[in-house]
SERO-494722 format. One record per atom (N, C-alpha, C, CB): z, y, x. Coordinates in steps of 0.02 Angstrom, whole numbers, plus 50000, padded with zeros to 5 digits. Last residue first. Glycine has a CB too. Layout:
N
ZYX...
# end
This chain:
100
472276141160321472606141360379472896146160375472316141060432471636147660188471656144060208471936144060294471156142460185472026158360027471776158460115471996151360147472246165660168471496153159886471896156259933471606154960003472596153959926470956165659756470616160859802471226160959863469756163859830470916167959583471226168659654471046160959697472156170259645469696173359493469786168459510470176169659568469276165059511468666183859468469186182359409469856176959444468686177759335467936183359588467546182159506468266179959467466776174059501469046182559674468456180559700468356179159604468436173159775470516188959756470176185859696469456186359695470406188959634471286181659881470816185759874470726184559798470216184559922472856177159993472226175059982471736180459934472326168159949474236167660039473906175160042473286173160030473966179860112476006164759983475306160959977474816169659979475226154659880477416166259968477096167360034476016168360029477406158960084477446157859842477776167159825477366169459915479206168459820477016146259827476356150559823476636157859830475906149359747478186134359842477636132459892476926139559874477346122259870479046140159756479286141359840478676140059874479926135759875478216137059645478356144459661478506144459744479086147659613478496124059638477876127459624477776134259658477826128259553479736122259643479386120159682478696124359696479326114059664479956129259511480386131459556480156128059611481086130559542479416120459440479196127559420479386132059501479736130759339480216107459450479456109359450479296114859492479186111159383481576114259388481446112459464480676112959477481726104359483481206116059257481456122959296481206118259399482776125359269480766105059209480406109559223480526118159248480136108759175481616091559296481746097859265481116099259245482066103159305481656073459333481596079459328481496086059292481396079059348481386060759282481956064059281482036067559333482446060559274479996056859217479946057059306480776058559322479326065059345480156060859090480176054459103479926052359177479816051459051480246073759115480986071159082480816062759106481096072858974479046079559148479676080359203480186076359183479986087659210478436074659011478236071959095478776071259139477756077259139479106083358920479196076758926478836070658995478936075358858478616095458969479206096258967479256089458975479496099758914477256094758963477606092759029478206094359030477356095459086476926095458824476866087458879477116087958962475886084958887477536107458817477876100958785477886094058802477686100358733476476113458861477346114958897477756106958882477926123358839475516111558777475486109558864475986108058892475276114358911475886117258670475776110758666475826109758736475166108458632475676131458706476396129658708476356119458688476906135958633474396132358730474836133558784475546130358786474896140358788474036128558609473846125358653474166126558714473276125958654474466140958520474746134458490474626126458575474026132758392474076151958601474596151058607474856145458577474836155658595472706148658565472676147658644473556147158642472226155358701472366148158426472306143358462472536142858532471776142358458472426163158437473176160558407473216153258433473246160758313471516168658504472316169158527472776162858502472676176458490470196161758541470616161358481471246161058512470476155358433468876163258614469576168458600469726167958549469576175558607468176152258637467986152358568468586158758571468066144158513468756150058761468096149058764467906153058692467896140858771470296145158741470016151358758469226156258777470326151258798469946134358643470096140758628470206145958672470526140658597469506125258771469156125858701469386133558662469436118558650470786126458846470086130158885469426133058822469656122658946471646119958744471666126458783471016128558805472096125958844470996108458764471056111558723471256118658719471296108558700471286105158864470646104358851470486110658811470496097658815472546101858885472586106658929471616107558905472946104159021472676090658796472916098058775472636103858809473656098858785472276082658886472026082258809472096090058801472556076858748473216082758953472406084359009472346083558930471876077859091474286077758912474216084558928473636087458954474646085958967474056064058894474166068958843474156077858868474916066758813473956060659010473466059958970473356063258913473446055158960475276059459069474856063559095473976066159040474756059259169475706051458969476016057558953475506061758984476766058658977475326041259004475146041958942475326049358947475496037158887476116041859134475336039959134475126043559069475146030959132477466040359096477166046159126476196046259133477576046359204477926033658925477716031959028477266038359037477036022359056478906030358797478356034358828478246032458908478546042458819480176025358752479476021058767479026024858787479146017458711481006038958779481506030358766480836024058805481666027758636480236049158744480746049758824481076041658839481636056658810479506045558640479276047558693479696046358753479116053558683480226046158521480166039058566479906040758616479776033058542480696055658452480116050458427479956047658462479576051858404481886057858490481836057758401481276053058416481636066058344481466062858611481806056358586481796053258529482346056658589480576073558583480556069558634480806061358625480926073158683481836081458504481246080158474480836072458514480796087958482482766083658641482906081058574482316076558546483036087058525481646090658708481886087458745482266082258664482336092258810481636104058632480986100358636481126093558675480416104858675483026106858635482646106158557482236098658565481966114058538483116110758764483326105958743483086101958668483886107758749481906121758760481956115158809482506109458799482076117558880482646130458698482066127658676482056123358705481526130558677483936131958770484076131358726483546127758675484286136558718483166139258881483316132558902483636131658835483766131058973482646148958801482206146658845482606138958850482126151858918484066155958801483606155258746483056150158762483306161958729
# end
């Protein structure tokens, strides 16, 4: 289901030129936009803003990983091997990790 969306959003991507003329720069730019935006609605708790902004985020890095040709399963799957060990504290809401 999940990777069935990811192709959609991968489609779409092309449809409008992103994956063909897009560059990862622009793309990064687009997602620090979004990822703003997010913080904006979760500042103001607007669920519905935070799930339209969350899932905008996915989208710029769905098309990041595509135009680096890479996954966002691989990413994700980097991401994870380098924090499932990771030991550390929550400190005001906030996980803090341990260092050395």
């Amino acid at each position: 289901m999940l990777e069935e969306l990811i192709d959609d959003v991968r489609r779409w991507g092309k449809e409008k030129g992103i994956l063909t003329s897009g560059n990862p720069v622009a793309q990064s730019k687009k997602f620090l936009e979004e990822a703003g935006e997010v913080m904006l609605a979760v500042g103001a708790d607007n669920d519905l803003e935070i799930m339209d902004g969350i899932g905008d985020t996915l989208v710029t890095l769905i098309m990041l990983s595509e135009l680096k040709e890479m996954t966002l399963y691989e990413c994700l799957l980097s991401a994870y091997n380098e924090i499932k060990d990771r030991k550390g504290q929550m400190v005001d809401g906030t996980f803090i990790k341990e260092i050395g």
